[in-house]
MITI-759552 format. One record per residue: residue number from 1; residue in one letter; x, y, z of N, C-alpha, C in turn. Coordinates in nm, 2 decimals. Last residue first. Layout:
% residues N
n|res|n.east|n.north|n.up|ca.east|ca.north|ca.up|c.east|c.north|c.up
NUM|a|X|Y|Z|X|Y|Z|X|Y|Z
...
This chain:
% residues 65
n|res|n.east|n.north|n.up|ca.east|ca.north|ca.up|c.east|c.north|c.up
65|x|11.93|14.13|16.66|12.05|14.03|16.73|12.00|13.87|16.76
64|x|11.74|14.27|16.59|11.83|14.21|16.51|11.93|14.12|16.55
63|x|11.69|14.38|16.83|11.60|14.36|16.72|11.66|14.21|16.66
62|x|11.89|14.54|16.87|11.84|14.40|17.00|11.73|14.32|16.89
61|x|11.87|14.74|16.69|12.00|14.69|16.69|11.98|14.50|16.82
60|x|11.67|14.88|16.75|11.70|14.77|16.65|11.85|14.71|16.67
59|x|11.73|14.97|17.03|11.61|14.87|17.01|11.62|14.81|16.87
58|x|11.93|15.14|16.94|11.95|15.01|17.02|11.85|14.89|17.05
57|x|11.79|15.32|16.84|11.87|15.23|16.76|11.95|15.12|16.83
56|x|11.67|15.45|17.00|11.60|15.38|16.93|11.71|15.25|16.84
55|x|11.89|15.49|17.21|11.77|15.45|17.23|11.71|15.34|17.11
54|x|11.96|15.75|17.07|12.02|15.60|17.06|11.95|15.49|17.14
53|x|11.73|15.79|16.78|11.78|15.84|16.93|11.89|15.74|16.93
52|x|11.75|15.89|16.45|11.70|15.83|16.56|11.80|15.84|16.68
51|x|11.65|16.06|16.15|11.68|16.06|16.29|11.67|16.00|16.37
50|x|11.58|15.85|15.81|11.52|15.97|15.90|11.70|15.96|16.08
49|x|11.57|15.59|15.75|11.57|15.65|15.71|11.55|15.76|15.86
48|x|11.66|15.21|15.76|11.57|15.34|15.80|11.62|15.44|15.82
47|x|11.67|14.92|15.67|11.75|14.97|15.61|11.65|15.08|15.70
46|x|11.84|14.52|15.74|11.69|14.64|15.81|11.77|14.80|15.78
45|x|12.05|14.38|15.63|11.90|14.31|15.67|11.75|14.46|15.73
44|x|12.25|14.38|15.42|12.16|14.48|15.44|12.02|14.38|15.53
43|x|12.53|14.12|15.44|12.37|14.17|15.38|12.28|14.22|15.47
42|x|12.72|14.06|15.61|12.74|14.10|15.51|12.61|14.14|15.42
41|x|12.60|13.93|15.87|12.68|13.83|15.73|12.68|13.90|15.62
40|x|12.38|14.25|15.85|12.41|14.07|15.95|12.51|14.01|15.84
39|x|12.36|14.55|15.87|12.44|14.47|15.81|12.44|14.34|15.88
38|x|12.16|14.84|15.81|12.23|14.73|15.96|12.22|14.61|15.83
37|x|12.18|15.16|15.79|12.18|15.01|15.75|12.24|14.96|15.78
36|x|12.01|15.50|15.78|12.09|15.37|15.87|12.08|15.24|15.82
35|x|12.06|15.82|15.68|12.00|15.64|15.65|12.09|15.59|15.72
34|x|11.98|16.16|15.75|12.02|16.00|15.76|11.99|15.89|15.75
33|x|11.87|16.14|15.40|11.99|16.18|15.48|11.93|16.21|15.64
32|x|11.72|15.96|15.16|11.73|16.07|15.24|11.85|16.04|15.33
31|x|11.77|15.75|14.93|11.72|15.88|14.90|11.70|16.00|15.02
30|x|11.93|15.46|14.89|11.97|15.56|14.96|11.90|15.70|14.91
29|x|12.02|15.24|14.74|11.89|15.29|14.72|11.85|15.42|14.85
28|x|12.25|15.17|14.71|12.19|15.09|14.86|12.05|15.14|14.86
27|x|12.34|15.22|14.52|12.32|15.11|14.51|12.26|15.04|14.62
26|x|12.36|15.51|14.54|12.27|15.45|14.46|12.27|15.32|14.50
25|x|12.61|15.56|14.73|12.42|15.61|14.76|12.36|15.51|14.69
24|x|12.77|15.46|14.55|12.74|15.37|14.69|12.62|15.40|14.74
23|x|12.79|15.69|14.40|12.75|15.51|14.36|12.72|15.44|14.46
22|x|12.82|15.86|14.56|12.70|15.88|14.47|12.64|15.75|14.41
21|x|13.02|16.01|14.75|13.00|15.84|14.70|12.86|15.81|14.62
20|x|13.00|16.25|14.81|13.15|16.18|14.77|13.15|16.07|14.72
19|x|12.76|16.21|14.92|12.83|16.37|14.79|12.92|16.28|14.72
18|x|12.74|16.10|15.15|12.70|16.06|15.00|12.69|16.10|14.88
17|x|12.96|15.97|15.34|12.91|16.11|15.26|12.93|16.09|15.16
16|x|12.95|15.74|15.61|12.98|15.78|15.43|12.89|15.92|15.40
15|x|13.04|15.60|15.89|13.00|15.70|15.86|13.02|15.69|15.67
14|x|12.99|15.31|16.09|13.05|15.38|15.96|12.96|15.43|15.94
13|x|13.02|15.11|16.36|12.92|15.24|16.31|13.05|15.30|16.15
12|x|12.92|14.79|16.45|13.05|14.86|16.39|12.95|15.02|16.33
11|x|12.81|14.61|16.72|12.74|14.74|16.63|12.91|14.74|16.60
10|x|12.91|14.39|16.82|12.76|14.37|16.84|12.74|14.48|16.76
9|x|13.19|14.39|16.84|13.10|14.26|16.80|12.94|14.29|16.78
8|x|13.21|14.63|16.92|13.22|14.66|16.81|13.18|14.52|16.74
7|x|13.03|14.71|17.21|13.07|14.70|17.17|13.12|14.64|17.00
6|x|12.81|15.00|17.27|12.82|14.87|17.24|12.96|14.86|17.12
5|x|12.93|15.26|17.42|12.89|15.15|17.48|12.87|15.05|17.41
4|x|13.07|15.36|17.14|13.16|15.33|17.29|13.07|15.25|17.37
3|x|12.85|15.43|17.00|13.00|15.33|16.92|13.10|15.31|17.04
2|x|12.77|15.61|17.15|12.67|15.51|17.10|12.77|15.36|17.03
1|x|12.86|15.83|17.35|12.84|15.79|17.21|12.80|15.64|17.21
């Protein structure tokens, strides 16, 4: 898993279901399932949509660092 190699200084993973949170969908502008949003100092800096590898998400995740 992807939340076991990097550590939690460098990625925190939360999960939300967006049945259950419909306000929290909206506000992040949230229209497909899975969305990913990487957070720096508390603001959304890189928001993407769709499936990705972990691979891929470690390339943003280096991205961003």
């Amino acid at each position: 898993k992807l939340s076991e190699e990097l550590s939690e200084d460098v990625l925190k993973i939360v999960k939300m279901d967006v049945d259950e949170n419909p306000n929290t969908a909206r506000a992040f502008g949230i229209m497909s399932i899975p969305t990913l949003l990487f957070k720096k100092d508390g603001q959304v800096v890189k928001q993407v949509a769709g499936v990705h590898t972990a691979e891929q998400i470690k390339a943003i995740v280096a991205e961003l660092s």
